[in-house]
C-alpha positions in Angstrom: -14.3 18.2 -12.5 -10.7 16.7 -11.0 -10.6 13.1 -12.3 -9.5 10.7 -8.6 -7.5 7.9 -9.3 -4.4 6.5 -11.2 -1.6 3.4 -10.4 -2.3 2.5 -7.2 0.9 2.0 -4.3 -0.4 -0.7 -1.9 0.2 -0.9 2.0 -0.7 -4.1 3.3 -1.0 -2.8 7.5 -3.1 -1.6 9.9 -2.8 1.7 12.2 0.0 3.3 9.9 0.0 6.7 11.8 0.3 10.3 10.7 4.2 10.1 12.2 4.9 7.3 9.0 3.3 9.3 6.5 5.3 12.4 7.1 7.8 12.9 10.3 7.0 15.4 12.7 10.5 16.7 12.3 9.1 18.5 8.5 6.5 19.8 10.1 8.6 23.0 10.3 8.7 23.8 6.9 7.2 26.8 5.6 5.5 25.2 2.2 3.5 22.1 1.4 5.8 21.5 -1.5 8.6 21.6 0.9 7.6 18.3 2.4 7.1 16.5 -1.0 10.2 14.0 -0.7 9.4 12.9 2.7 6.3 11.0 2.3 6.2 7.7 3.7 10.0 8.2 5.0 9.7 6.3 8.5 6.9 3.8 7.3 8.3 0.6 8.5 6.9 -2.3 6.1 8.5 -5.3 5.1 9.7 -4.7 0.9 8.4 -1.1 0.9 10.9 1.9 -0.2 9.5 5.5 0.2 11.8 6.0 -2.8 11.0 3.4 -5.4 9.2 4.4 -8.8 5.9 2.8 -7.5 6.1 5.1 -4.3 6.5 7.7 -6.9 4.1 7.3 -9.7 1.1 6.1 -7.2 -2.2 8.4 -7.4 -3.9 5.9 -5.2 -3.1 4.2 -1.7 -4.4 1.0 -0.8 -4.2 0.4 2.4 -6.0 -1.4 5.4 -7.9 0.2 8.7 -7.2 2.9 10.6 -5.5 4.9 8.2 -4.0 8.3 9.6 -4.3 7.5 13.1 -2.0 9.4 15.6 -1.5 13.1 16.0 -3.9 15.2 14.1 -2.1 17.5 11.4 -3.1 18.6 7.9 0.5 17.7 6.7 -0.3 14.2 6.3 -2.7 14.9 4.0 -0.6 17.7 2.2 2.2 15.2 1.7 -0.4 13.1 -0.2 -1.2 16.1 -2.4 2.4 17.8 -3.7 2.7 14.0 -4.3 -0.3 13.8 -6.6 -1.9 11.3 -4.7 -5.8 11.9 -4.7 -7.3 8.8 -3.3 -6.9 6.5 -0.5 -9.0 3.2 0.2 -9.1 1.7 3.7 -11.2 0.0 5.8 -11.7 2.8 8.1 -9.6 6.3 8.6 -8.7 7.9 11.5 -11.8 10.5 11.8 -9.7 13.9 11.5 -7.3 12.4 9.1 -10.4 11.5 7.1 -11.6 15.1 7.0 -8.9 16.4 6.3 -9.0 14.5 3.3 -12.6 15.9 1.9 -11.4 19.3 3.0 -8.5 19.6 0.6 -10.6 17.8 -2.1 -9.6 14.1 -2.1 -11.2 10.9 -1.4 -11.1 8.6 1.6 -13.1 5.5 1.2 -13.8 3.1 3.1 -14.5 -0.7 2.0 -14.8 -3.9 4.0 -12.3 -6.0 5.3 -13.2 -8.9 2.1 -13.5 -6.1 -0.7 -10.4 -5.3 0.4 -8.5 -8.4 -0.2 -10.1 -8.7 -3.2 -8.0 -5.4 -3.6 -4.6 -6.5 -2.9 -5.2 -10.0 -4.6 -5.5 -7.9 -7.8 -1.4 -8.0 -8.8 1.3 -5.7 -8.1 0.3 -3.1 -11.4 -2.8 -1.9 -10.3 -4.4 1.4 -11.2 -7.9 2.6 -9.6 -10.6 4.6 -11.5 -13.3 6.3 -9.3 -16.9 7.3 -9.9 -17.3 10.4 -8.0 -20.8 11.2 -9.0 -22.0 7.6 -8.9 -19.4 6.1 -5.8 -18.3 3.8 -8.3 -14.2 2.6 -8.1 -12.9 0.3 -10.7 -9.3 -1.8 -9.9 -7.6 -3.4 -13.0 -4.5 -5.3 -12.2 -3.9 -8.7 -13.4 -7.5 -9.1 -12.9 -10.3 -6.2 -12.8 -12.8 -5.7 -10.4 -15.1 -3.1 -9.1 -16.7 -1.7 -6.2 -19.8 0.6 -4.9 -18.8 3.4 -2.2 -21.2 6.1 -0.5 -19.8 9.4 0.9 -22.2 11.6 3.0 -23.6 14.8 1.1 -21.5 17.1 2.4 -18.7 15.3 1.9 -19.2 14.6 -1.5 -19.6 18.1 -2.2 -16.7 18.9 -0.8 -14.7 16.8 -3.0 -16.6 17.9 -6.1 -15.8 21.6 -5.2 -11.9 21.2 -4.8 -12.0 21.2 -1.3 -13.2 23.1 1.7 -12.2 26.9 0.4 -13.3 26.5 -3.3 -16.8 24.9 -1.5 -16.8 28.1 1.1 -15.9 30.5 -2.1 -19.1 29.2 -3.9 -21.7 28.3 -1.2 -20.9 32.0 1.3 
């Protein structure tokens, strides 16, 4: 089974929009890798860089509610995968961004408002380990905590397939 987490890239708003995580000017391109350096590119918040080495090396976003709000597109979520990022924690998602999510195999989960400023309180070096199978997530930074998560059934077996087509291949 795909391991989900890694060094996590915090982004302390609400409402980022599917326009901030990948411009609709790439939405042209003719592969997902082609979009790969233009994650993030037109997020506006204060001290973040779309091409600093934590942008980079994140495998986790940290974020706050109403994730992926805005147009509906599966790029936003493709930009997050050719960049290796398999998880993304909110306080809620945007509903077709968050389906998008399960059906290409990653995680969106959703914690409260106070779990998650226990979250961002952790340091800047944090890296996320999740418990698929058990909706467990683990946060170690300059302090460690952890935290419980549910995903409905079919949405957890979506992630535990790879995705929508590798769950269509074995369940049809």
């Amino acid at each position: 089974m795909k391991e989900f987490g890694g060094p996590a890239l915090f982004l302390d708003r609400n409402d980022i929009n599917t326009d901030e995580i990948i411009p609709a000017k790439y939405l042209t391109e003719n592969t997902k890798m082609a979009l790969q350096p233009y994650m993030l590119e037109d997020l506006k918040l204060g001290g973040f860089d779309p091409n600093s080495d934590t942008a980079h090396e994140a495998a986790v976003i940290i974020t706050r509610a109403n994730f992926g709000c805005g147009s509906s597109r599966e790029h936003a979520v493709w930009v997050f995968e050719v960049n290796d990022i398999n998880v993304v924690i909110g306080q809620s998602f945007a509903r077709i961004f968050r389906q998008n999510m399960f059906n290409c195999g990653m995680l969106a989960i959703e914690l409260s408002k106070e779990d998650l400023n226990i979250l961002f309180s952790l340091g800047d070096a944090v890296t996320v380990a999740v418990d698929v199978e058990n909706g467990k997530l683990i946060a170690k930074g300059d302090k460690e905590a952890s935290f419980d998560f549910t995903l409905n059934s079919f949405d957890k077996d979506l992630v535990m397939a790879g995705g929508w087509l590798a769950y269509a291949d074995k369940n049809y």
